[in-house]
N, C-alpha and C positions, 0 to 999 in steps of 0.2 A: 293725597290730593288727586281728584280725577284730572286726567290731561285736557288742555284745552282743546273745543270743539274749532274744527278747523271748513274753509265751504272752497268749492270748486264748480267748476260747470259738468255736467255730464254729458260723457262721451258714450261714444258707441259700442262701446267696451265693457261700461255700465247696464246694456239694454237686456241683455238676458237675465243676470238677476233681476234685475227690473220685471220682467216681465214673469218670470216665474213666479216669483213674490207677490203681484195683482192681477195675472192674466191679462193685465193689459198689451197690446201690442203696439208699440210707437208707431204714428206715421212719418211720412215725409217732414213735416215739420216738426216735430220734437226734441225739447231741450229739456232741460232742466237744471237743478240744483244739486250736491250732493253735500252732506255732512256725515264730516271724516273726523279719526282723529291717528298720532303714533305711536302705538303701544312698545316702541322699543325696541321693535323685529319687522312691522310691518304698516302698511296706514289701512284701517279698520275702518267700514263704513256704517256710518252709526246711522242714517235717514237717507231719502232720496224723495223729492217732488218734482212728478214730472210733468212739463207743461205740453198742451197739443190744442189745436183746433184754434188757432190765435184768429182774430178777429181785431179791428182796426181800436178797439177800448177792450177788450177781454181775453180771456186764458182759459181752457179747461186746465184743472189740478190733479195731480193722481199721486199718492200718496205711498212711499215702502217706508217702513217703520223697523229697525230692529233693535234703537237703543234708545229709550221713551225720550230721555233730558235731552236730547239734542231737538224733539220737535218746538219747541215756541223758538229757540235761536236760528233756525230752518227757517220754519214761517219769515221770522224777521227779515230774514234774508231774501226769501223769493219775493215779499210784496215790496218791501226795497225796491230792491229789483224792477218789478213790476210798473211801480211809482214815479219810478225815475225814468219809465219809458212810455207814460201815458197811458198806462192799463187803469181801468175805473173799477172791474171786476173782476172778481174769479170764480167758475165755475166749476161745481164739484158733481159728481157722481159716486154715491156709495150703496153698495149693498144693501136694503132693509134689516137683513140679521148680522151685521158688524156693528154690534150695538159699542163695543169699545171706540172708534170710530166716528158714529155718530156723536155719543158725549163730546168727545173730544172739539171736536168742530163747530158744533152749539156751543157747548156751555167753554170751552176754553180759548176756542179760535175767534169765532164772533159770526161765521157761517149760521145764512137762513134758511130754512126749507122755504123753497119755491111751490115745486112740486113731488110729486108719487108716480112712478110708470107699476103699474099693479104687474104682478108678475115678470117683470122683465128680467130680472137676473136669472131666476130659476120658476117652478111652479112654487107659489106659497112665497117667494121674494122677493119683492119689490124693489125697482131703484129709487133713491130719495135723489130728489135732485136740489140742491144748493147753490148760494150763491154769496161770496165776500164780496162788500164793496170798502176798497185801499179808498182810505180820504186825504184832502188835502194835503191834511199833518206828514203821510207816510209818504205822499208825493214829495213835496217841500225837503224832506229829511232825507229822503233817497238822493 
C-alpha cells in the first residue's frame, strides 16, 4: 500500500529546492503548499505549489513535481485553500516546450490559455500564460 499523502505549508526551508526544480525565485510574498509523505526513516516530498504575486481575488501558481499521484490531491488542497480565502483565480506561467505540463493543466487541471509571450522563456520558447478559475463549489467546501 502506498503511504498516505500528507500537506503542510512551505517554509523557507523548502525555497531552494523549489527553486532549483523551476528557476523560479520566491518573492517577498511567497507561500505555498507542500505534499509529503513517511517513508519509515524520513518525510519525502512528493509536490510543492508555490504561490506569489497575490492580488486582492488571484494567485500566481508555480508548480515542483517529483512524485506524479500526489498532484490532483495537491491541487485539491491549494484551491481549498484558495476558496476559503476568496481567491476567484489562479494564474499560471509555463514554458511553451513542457509539453508534460501543459497537458497536465489543460486537460487534467481545468487551466485556460489566456495567452502566448512569443519568446520569453528562451529564443524559440514561449510563455503560455493560463488561468484556473476556483468556483463557487471549491469556495463553499473549503
Amino acid at each position: 500500500m502506498k503511504p498516505a499523502i500528507k500537506f503542510r505549508a512551505m517554509t523557507p526551508a523548502d525555497y531552494e529546492e523549489f527553486t532549483s526544480a523551476t528557476s523560479y525565485h520566491p518573492g517577498p510574498q511567497f507561500g505555498g503548499v507542500v505534499a509529503w509523505f513517511w517513508d519509515g526513516q524520513k518525510n519525502v516530498i512528493m509536490g510543492m505549489v508555490g504561490l506569489d504575486s497575490w492580488t486582492p481575488t488571484s494567485v500566481m501558481a508555480h508548480w515542483c513535481i517529483k512524485h506524479p499521484r500526489c498532484i490532483l490531491p495537491l491541487w485539491n488542497e491549494v484551491t481549498g485553500y484558495l476558496g476559503s480565502h476568496g481567491k476567484k483565480k489562479v494564474i499560471g506561467s509555463t514554458p511553451g516546450d513542457n509539453v508534460r505540463a501543459l497537458r497536465m493543466i489543460f486537460n487534467k487541471l481545468g487551466f485556460v490559455e489566456i495567452a502566448r509571450v512569443k519568446d520569453a522563456w528562451a529564443d524559440g520558447v514561449d510563455i503560455v500564460i493560463s488561468e484556473y478559475r476556483i468556483n463557487a463549489q471549491q469556495q463553499l467546501a473549503a
